[in-house]
PAKOL-94295 format. One line per 5 residues: number of its first residue (from 0); for each residue z, x, y of C-alpha. Coordinates in steps of 0.2 Angstrom, whole numbers. Example, Ala and Ser with C-alpha at 12.3 -4.5 7.8 and 13.67 -1.06 7.14 Angstrom:
REM PAKOL-94295
0	39,62,-22 | 36,68,-5 $
This chain:
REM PAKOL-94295
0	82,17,-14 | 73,24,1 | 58,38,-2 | 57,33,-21 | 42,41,-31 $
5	33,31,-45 | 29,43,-60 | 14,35,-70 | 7,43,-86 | -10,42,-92 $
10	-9,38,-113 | -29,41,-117 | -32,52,-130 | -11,58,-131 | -6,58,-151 $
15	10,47,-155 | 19,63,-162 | 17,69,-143 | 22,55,-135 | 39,53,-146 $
20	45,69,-141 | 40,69,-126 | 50,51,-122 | 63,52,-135 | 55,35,-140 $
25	53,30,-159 | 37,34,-169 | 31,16,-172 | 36,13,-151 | 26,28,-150 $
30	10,22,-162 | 11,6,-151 | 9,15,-134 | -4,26,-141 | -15,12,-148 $
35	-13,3,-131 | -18,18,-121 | -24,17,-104 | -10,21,-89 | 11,16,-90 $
40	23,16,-78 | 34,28,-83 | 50,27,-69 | 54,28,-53 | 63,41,-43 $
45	68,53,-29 | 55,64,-23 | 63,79,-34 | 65,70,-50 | 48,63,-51 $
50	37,82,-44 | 51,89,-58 | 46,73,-71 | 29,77,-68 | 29,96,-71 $
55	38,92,-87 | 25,81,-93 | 9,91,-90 | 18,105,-100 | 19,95,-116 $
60	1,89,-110 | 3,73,-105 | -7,69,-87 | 7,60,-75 | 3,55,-57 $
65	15,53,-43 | 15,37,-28 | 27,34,-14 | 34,18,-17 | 31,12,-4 $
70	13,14,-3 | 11,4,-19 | 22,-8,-13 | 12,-10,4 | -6,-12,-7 $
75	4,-25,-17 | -1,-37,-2 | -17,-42,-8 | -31,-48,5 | -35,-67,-3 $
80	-51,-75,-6 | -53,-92,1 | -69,-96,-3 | -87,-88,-6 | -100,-84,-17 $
85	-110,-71,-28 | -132,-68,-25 | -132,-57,-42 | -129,-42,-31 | -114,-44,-22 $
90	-98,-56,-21 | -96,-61,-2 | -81,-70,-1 | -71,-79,15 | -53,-69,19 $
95	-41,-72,31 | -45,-56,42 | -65,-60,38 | -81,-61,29 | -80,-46,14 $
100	-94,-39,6 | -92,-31,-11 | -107,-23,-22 | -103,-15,-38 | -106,1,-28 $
105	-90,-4,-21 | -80,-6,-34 | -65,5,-41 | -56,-5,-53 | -55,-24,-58 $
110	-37,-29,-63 | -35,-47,-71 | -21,-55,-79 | -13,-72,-81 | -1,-79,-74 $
115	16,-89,-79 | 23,-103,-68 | 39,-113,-70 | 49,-126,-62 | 66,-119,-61 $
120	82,-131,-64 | 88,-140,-47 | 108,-141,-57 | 111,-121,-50 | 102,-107,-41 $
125	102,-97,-52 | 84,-105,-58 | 84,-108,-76 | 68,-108,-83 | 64,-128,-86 $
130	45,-135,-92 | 31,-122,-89 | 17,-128,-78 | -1,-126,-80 | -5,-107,-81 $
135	-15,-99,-71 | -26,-81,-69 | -30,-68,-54 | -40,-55,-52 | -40,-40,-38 $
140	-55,-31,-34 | -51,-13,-30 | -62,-3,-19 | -66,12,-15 | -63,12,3 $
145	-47,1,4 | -30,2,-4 | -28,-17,-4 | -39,-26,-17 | -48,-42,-14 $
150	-36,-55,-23 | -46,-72,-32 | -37,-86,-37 | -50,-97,-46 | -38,-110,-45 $
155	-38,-109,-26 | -55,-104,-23 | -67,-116,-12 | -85,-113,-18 | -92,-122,-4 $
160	-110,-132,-7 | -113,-121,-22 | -99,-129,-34 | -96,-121,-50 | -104,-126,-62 $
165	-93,-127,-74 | -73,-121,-73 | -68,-111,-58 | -61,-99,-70 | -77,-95,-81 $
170	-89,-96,-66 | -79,-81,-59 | -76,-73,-73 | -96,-73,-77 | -99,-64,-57 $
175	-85,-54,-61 | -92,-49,-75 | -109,-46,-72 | -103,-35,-53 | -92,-24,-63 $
180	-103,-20,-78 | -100,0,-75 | -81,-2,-68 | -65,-1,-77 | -58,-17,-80 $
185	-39,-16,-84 | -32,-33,-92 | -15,-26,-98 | -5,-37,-87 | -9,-49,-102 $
190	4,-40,-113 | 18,-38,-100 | 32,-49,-102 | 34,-62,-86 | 46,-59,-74 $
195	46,-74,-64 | 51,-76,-45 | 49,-88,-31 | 31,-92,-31 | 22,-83,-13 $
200	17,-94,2 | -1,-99,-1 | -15,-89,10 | -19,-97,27 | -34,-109,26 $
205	-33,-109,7 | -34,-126,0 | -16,-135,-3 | -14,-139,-23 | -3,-153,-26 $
210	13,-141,-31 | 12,-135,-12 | 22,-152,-8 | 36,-148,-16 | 39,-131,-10 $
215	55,-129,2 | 62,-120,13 | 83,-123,14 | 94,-118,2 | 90,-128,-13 $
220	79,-119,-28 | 61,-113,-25 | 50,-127,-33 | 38,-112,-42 | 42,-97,-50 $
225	30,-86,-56 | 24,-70,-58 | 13,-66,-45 | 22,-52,-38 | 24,-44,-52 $
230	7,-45,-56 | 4,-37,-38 | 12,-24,-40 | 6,-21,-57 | -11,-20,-51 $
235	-6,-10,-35 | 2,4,-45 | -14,5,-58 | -24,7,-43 | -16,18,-36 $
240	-19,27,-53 | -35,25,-55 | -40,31,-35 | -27,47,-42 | -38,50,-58 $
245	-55,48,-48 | -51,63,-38 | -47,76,-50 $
């Protein structure tokens, strides 16, 4: 639907009793989202609906924010790392438009989550599920300047000279860490449930894995489905959200 409106609600500090009125959900639904807190993707919808949604919210005291779809959709294309490297100050990492400096001055959010990937059966294209694959994990650094996070794929990463040290994933995981010390670091992707989709091209320049053989482009099944997109857009939206919140 064209001009679409993403209504998001912030949870923080809202009472279940609040919530399940306010939602028409049930009380232990509502304990869950309560206990979770942090920011959920309520719906989407005309321009109306959601400015209405919104103004029906903030009367039961529940703070909702509103995003053109199509904005989120537009920072849901990521800018990949390729390769790089972090001095204890600042992570300077290779992308395909160029060299990127980020400091933890920089830095808005930190969005990780992990990521499901399936073969899909060859019998149909419908793609039933078959054997999982090796999982993998991403994370998007959000900045304060740019809609589009920095996307790192420890899997897909080229440290250069200065090879991890031990796995790709806990090295990054430790600069990450250490350059985000005083920024919000969302990991709720972790409790969505995957919606899998043909895997995403891999960046320009970054390294083939052996999987990117088998990808075709006719007819037959994707040879991936994951749930990159969805994790994409996940982290676009929160965001967005987080960008919202900062300005009030």
């Amino acid at each position: 639907m064209p001009g679409r409106v993403l209504v998001v609600v912030a949870l923080e500090g809202v009472d279940a009793a609040r919530l399940a009125a306010a939602f028409g959900i049930s009380p232990y639904e509502a304990g869950q989202w309560a206990r979770r807190g942090g920011y959920h993707l309520h719906r989407a919808a005309a321009a109306a609906e959601a400015a209405a949604e919104r103004e029906r919210l903030a009367a039961r005291g529940i703070a909702a924010f509103t995003f053109d779809e199509a904005a989120v959709r537009a920072a849901a294309e990521p800018e990949p790392a390729l390769g790089g490297g972090f001095d204890g100050r600042a992570l300077r990492v290779r992308t395909p438009g160029g060299s990127v400096d980020i400091a933890a001055a920089d830095l808005l959010l930190v969005v990780k989550g992990p990521i499901t990937r399936e073969h899909p059966s060859t019998d149909n294209l419908r793609w039933a599920r078959t054997a999982s694959l090796d999982p993998g994990f991403l994370f998007h650094l959000h900045r304060r300047d740019r809609p589009r996070p920095v996307e790192i794929d420890p899997a897909a990463f080229d440290f250069g000279a200065h090879r991890a040290r031990e796995s790709s994933l806990l090295e990054i995981t430790g600069w990450i860490t250490s350059l985000a010390a005083a920024s919000p670091v969302d990991d709720g992707f972790r409790r969505i449930t995957p919606a899998l989709a043909p895997a995403p091209p891999a960046a320009a320049g970054a390294a083939a894995g052996p999987e990117d053989a088998l990808r075709t482009s006719d007819a037959r099944p994707p040879a991936i489905l994951d749930n990159v997109a969805q994790f994409r857009f996940y982290s676009a939206w929160r965001g967005a959200a987080e960008r919202q919140a900062r300005l009030r």
